[in-house]
C-alpha positions in Angstrom: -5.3 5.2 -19.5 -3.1 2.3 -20.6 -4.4 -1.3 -19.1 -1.4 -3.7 -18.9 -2.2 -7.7 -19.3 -0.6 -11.0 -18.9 1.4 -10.1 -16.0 4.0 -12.9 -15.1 6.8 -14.0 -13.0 9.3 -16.3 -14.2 12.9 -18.1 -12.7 15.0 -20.3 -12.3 17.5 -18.6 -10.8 17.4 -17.9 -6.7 19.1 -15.1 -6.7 16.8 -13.2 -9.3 12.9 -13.3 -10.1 12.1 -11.9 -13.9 8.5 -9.8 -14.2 6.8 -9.2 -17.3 3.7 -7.6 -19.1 1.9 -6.6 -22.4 -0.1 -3.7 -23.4 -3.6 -4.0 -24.6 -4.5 -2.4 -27.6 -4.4 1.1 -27.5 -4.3 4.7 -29.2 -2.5 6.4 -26.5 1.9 6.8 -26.5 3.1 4.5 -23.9 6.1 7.3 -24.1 3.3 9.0 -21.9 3.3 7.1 -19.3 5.8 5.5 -16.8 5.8 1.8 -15.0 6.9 1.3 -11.6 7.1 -2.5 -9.9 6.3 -3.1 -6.5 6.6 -6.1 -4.5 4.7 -7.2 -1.6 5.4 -10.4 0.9 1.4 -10.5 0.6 -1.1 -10.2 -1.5 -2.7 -8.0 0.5 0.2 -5.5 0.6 2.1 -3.6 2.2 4.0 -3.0 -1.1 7.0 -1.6 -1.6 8.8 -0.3 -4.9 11.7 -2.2 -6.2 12.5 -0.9 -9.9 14.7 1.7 -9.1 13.4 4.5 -11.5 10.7 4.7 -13.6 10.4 2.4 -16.6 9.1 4.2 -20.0 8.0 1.6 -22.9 10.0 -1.2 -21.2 7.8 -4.6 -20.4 10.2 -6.2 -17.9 11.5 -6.2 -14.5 14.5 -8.3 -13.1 14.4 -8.1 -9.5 18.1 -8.7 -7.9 16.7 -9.1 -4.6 14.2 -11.6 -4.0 15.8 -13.7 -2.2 14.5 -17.5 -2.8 15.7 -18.9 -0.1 12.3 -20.0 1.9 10.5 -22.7 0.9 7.3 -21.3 1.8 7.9 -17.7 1.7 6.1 -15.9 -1.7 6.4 -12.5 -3.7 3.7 -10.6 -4.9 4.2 -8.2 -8.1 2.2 -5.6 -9.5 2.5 -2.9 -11.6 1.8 0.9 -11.4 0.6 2.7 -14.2 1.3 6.4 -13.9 0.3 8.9 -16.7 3.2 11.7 -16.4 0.9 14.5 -17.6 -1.9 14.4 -15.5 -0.8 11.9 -11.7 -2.9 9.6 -12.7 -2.4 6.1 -11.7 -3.9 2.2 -11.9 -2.2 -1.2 -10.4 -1.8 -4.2 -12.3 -3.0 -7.1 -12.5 -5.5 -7.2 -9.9 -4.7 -10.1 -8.5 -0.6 -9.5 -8.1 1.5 -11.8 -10.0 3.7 -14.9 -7.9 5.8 -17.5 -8.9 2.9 -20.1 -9.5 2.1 -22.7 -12.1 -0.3 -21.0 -14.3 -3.6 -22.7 -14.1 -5.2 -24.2 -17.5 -9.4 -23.6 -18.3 -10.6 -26.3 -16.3 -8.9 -25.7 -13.2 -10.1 -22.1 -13.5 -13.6 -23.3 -13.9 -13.2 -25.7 -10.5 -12.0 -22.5 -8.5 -15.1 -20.5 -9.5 -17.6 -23.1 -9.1 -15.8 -23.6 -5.5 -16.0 -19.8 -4.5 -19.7 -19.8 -5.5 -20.2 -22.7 -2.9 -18.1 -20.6 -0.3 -20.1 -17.2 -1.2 -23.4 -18.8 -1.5 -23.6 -21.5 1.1 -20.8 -23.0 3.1 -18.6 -20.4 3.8 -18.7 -17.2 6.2 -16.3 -13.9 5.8 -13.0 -14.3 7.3 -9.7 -12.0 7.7 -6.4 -13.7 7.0 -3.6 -12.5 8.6 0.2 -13.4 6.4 2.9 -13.9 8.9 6.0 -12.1 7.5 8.8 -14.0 6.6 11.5 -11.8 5.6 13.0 -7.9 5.6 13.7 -6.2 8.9 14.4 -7.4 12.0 12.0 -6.3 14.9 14.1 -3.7 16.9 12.6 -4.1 20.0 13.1 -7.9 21.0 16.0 -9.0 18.5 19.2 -9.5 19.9 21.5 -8.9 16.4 24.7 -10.6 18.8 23.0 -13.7 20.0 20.8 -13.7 16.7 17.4 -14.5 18.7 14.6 -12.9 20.2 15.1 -11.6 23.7 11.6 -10.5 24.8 8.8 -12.3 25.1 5.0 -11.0 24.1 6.8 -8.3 22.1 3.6 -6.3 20.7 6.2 -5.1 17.8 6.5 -8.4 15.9 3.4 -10.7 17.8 6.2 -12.6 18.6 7.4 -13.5 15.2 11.1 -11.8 15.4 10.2 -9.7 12.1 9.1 -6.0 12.6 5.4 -5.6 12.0 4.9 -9.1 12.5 2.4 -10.1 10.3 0.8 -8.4 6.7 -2.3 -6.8 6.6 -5.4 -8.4 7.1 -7.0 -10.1 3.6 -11.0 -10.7 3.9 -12.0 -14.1 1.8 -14.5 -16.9 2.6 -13.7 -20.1 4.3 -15.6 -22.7 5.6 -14.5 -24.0 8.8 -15.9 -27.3 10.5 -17.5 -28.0 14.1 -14.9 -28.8 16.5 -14.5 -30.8 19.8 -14.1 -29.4 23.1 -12.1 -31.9 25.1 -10.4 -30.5 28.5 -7.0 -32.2 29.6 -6.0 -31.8 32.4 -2.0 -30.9 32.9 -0.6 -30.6 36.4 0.7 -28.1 37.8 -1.3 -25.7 35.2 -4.2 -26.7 35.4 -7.4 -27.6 32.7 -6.0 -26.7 29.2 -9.3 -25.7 26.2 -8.0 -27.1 23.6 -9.3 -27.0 20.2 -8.1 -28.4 16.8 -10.1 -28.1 13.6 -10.0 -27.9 9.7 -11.1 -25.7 7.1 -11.0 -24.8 3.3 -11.0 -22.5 1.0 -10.1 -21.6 -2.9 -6.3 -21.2 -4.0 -6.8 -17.3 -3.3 -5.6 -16.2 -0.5 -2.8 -18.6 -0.1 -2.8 -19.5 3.1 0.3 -21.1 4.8 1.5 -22.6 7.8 1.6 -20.2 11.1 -0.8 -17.7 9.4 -3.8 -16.5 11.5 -8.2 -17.0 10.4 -10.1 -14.6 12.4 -13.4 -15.0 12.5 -16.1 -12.6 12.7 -16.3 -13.8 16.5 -13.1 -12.9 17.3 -12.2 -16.7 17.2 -8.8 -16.7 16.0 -7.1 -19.7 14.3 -3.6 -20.5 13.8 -2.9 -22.4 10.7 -1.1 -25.8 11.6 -0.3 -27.0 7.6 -1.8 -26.7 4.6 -2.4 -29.0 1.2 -3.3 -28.2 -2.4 -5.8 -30.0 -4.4 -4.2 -28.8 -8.1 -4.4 -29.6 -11.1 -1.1 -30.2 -13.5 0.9 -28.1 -10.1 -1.8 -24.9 -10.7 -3.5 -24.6 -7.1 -7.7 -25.1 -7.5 -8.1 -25.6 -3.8 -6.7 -24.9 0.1 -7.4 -28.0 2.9 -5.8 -26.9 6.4 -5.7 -27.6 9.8 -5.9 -25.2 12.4 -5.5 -24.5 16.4 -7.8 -21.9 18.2 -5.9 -19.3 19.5 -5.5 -19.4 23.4 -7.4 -16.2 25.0 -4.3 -13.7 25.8 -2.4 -15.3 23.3 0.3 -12.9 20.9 -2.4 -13.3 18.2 -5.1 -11.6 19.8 -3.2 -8.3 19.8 -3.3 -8.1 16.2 -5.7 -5.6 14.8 -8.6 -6.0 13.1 -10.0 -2.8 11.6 -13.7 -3.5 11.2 -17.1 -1.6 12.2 -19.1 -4.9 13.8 -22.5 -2.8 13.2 -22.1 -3.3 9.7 -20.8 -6.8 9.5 -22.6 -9.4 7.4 -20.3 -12.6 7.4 -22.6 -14.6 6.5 -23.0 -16.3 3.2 -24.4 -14.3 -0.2 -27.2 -16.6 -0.4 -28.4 -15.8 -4.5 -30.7 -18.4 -4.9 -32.5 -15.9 -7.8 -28.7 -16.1 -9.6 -26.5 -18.5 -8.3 -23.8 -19.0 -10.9 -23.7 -15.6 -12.0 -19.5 -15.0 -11.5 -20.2 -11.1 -11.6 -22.0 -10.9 -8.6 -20.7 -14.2 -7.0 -16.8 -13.2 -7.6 -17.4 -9.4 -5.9 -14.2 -8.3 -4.4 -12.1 -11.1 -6.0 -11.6 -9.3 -9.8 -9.5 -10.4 -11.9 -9.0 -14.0 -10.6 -11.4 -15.4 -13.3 -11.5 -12.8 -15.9 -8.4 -13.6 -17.5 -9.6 -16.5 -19.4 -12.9 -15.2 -19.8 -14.9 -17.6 -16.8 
């Protein structure tokens, strides 16, 4: 099976985002095999396919479409190896390709040495939920004539005005810290539970504003703004602040696909190994690797 590396997305353009890739060393014919792109508004997926036929021996993409008109919106990239004799298929890279400042040694080593703190000590197992931010409109509650949303609580787009709302849950490791319960009182509703708090995590997921942190509890979080540590622009580390989500809120219906019988959220905990990245990085692939930490 071919293995594609150095996986990239380059512009300067806003009307057009340029994918590439290599091949690593091999005996086999890339004639044999055919490459498809897919782009995803998450890293998490869902992904759809944007080359429009199969590519044979060809090592980049230009995608028409992106449409870089959001400051905060982001595309994901990977590619789908497919061997034409036999079905089979691998995705590359394994942590899709965006538009991001490529991150030198060092700030490769700071990320790892920050996710064995989250996996081994300060962090707990989380589910990030990527509000969409583009493609189709949500049918039920958009009005296309008075371009806004007519319905309220629509349970198509959690309120959001885009269908499907938000992107499939991503599990990662954040550490969240203790919050303050103050009441206020606010007349003629009555005693508001407010709760505001921060939290942190590596530069993978990306999290950005009006995303949602579920935690294992249930307690859901949504994401007020958000600040890079970097080094020369490459993200090493996500600071946020957060609000909890109000019980009966839109971003309680979201759905959260896990057996709670077999949840462990707490922290790895190797104190017999705790710098090995193999073991530490479990789940994250690929986001070290590259350069060999």
């Amino acid at each position: 099976m071919l293995q594609l590396k150095d996986v990239v997305c380059r512009s300067l353009d806003l009307d057009r985002l340029t994918v590439s890739w290599g091949l690593e060393d091999t005996v086999e014919s890339p004639q044999d095999y055919d490459f498809h792109v897919q782009r995803s508004g998450s890293p998490g997926g869902e992904w759809d396919t944007v080359s429009p036929q199969a590519l044979v021996d060809t090592y980049i993409f230009v995608d028409v479409q992106a449409g870089l008109l959001h400051n905060w919106a982001k595309l994901y990239y990977r590619i789908r190896v497919v061997k034409r004799a036999t079905g089979e298929e691998a995705f590359y890279p394994n942590v899709p390709a965006s538009l991001r400042a490529e991150p030198p040694l060092d700030a490769l080593e700071m990320s790892r040495q920050e996710l064995i703190l989250l996996k081994e000590f300060v962090g707990r197992k989380c589910w990030l939920f990527k509000r969409r931010t583009s493609g189709a409109k949500c049918p039920e509650c958009w009005d296309p004539r008075a371009m806004q949303r007519v319905k309220s609580k629509c349970l198509s787009c959690y309120g959001t005005s885009w269908a499907g709302g938000y992107h499939r849950p991503i599990e990662f490791y954040c550490a969240i810290a203790p919050t303050a319960q103050v009441p206020q009182n606010v007349p003629p509703v009555g005693e508001l539970q407010l709760e505001n708090s921060t939290g942190w995590t590596i530069f993978f997921p990306p999290v950005d504003p009006r995303d949602v942190i579920v935690e294992p509890e249930n307690v859901r979080w949504l994401v007020h703004n958000r600040v890079y540590t970097e080094r020369v622009r490459a993200p090493v580390k996500q600071q946020f602040q957060i609000h909890r989500v109000s019980p009966g809120d839109m971003e309680f219906a979201l759905p959260l696909d896990v057996d709670p019988a077999t949840l462990d959220p707490t922290a790895v905990r190797q104190f017999y190994n705790p710098v090995n990245p193999d073991v530490v990085a479990d789940g994250l692939e690929g986001l070290f690797s590259r350069v060999g930490v």
